[in-house]
C-alpha positions in Angstrom: 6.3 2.9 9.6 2.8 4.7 10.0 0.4 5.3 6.9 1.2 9.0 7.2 4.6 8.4 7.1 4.7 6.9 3.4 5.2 8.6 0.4 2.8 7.0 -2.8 3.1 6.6 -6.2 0.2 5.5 -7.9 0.6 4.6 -11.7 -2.0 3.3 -14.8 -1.3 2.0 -17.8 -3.8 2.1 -20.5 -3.7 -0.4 -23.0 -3.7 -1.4 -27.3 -6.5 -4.2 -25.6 -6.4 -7.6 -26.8 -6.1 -8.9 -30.6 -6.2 -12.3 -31.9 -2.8 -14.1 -31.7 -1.7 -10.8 -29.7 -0.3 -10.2 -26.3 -1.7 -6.6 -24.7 0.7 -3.4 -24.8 1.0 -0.4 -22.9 0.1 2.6 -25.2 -0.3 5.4 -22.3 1.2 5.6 -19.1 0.5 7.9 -15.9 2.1 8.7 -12.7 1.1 10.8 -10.0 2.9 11.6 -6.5 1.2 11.4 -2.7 3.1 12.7 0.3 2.6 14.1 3.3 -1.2 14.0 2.7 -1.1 16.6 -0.7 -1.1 15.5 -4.3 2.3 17.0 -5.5 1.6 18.0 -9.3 5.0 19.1 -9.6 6.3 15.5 -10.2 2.8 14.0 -12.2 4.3 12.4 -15.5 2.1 10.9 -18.5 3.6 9.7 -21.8 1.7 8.0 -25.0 3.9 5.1 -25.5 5.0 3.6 -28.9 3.6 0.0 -30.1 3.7 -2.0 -33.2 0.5 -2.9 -33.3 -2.7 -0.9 -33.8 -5.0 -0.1 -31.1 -8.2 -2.4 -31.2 -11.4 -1.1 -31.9 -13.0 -2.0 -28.4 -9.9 -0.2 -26.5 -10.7 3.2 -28.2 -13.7 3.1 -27.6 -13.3 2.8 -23.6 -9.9 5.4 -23.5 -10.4 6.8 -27.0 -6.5 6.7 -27.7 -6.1 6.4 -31.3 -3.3 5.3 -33.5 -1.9 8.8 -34.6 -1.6 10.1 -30.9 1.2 6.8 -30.5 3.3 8.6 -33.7 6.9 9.7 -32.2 5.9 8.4 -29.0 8.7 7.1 -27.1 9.2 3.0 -26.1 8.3 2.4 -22.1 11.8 1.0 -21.8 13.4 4.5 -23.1 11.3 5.6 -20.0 13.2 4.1 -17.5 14.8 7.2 -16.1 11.1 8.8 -15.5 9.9 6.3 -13.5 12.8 5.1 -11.7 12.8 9.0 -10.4 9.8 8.9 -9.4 8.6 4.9 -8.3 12.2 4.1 -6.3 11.4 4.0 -2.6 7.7 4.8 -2.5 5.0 2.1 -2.3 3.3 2.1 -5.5 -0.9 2.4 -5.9 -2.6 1.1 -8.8 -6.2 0.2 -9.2 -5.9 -3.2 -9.9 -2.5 -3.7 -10.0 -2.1 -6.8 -12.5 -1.9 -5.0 -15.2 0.8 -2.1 -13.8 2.8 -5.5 -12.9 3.1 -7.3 -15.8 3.8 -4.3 -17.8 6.5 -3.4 -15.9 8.2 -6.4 -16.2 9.5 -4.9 -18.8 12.1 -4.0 -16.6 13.4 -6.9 -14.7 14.4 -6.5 -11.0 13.1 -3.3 -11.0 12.5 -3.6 -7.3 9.5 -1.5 -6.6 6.8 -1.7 -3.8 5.3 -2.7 -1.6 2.1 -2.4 -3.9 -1.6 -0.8 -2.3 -4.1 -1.7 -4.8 -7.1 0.5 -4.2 -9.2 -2.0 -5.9 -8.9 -4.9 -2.9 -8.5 -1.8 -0.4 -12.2 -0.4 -1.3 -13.4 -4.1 -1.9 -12.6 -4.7 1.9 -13.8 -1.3 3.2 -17.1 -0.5 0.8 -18.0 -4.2 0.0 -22.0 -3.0 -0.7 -21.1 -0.5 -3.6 -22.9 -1.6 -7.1 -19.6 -1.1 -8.8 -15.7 -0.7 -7.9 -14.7 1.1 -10.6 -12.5 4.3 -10.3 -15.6 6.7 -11.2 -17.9 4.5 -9.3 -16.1 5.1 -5.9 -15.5 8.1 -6.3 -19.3 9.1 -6.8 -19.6 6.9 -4.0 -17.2 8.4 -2.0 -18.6 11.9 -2.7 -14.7 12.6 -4.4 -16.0 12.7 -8.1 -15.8 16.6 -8.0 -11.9 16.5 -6.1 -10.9 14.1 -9.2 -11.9 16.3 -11.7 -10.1 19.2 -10.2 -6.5 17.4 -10.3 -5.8 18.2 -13.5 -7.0 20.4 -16.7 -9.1 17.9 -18.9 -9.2 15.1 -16.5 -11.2 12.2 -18.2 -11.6 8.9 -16.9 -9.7 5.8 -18.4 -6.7 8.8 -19.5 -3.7 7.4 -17.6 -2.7 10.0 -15.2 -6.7 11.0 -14.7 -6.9 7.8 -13.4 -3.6 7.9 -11.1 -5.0 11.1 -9.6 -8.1 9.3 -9.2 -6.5 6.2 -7.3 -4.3 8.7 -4.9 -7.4 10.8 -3.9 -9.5 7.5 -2.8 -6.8 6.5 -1.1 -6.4 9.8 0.9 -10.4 9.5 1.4 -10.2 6.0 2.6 -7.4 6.9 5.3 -9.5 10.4 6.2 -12.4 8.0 6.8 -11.1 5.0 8.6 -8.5 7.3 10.7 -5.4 5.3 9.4 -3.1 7.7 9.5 -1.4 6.6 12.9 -1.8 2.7 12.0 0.9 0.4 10.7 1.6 1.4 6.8 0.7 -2.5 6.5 -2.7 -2.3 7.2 -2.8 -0.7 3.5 -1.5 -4.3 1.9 -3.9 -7.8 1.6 -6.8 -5.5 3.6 -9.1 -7.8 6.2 -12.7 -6.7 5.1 -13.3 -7.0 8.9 -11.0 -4.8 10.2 -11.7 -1.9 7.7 -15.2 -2.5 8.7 -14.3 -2.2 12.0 -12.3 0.9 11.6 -14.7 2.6 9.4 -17.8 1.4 11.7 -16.4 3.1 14.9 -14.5 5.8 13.9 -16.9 9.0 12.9 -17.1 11.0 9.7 
């Protein structure tokens, strides 16, 4: 399979961030859809998620998600339906993907993948950036201004802003480096050589 031949689903989870005695839960979650090179805003999905616990103080204050916007939210695992729909058969993006792993453990055997995480993609192919963080790259990348027009109120560290985010670095990464007509595996455990390679040779 070719790169341009996969459909992507890239998914972020924010967080209730860590307490004393705690584990982390998922309080947000976001979903976006990449095929055939276009962002398809038809099937985009986000959902506040329910917890027992409050949110910390330092988790707020990075996605500003506060207790009352979790009241009546449903439980990820009523979720299932959602993002079986819309993760079965498409390799899965996250930035970073621990996180979006262990959360969805939640549902055992779920079976998804293969994973792209955009994080070790742009860490092979833009090494010399200050920061890899979604907003850094895509200031880097000159995509800060496609971001913000994927969705009405798009804000950094919201859970489907940041999904959007991932898919359009992606897309800029396999514009730039011309990966369209490679293997789809190039995308998974990225050589920093050959991206530089790729992204060395092949003009803007």
């Amino acid at each position: 399979m070719r790169v341009r031949d996969v459909e992507f689903a890239a998914i972020d989870f924010e967080s209730a961030g860590v307490a004393r005695g705690q584990t982390d839960v998922p309080i947000q979650i976001g979903i976006a859809i990449l095929r055939g090179g276009g962002i398809d805003a038809s099937e985009s999905f986000r959902s506040y998620l329910h917890s027992d616990r409050p949110v910390a103080w330092g988790a707020r204050k990075v996605h500003g998600i506060q207790d009352a916007d979790l009241a009546g939210a449903p439980a990820l695992l009523a979720l299932w339906p959602q993002l079986r729909s819309r993760l079965a058969g498409r390799w899965i993006v996250s930035h970073g993907a621990g996180t979006e792993k262990r959360f969805l453990r939640a549902f055992p055997g779920h079976g998804f993948g293969p994973w792209v995480d955009t994080l070790s993609l742009f860490h092979a192919a833009l090494p010399g950036v200050d920061s890899h963080s979604l907003s850094a790259l895509a200031s880097a990348c000159g995509c800060e201004a496609e971001c913000l027009s994927q969705q009405t109120g798009f804000r950094w560290h919201d859970a489907l802003s940041d999904a959007l985010a991932s898919l359009v670095l992606l897309r800029w990464l396999i514009a730039r480096c011309r990966l369209g007509d490679e293997p789809a595996d190039i995308l998974l455990n990225p050589d920093r050589a050959r991206y530089y390679a790729l992204r060395s040779s092949r003009p803007r």
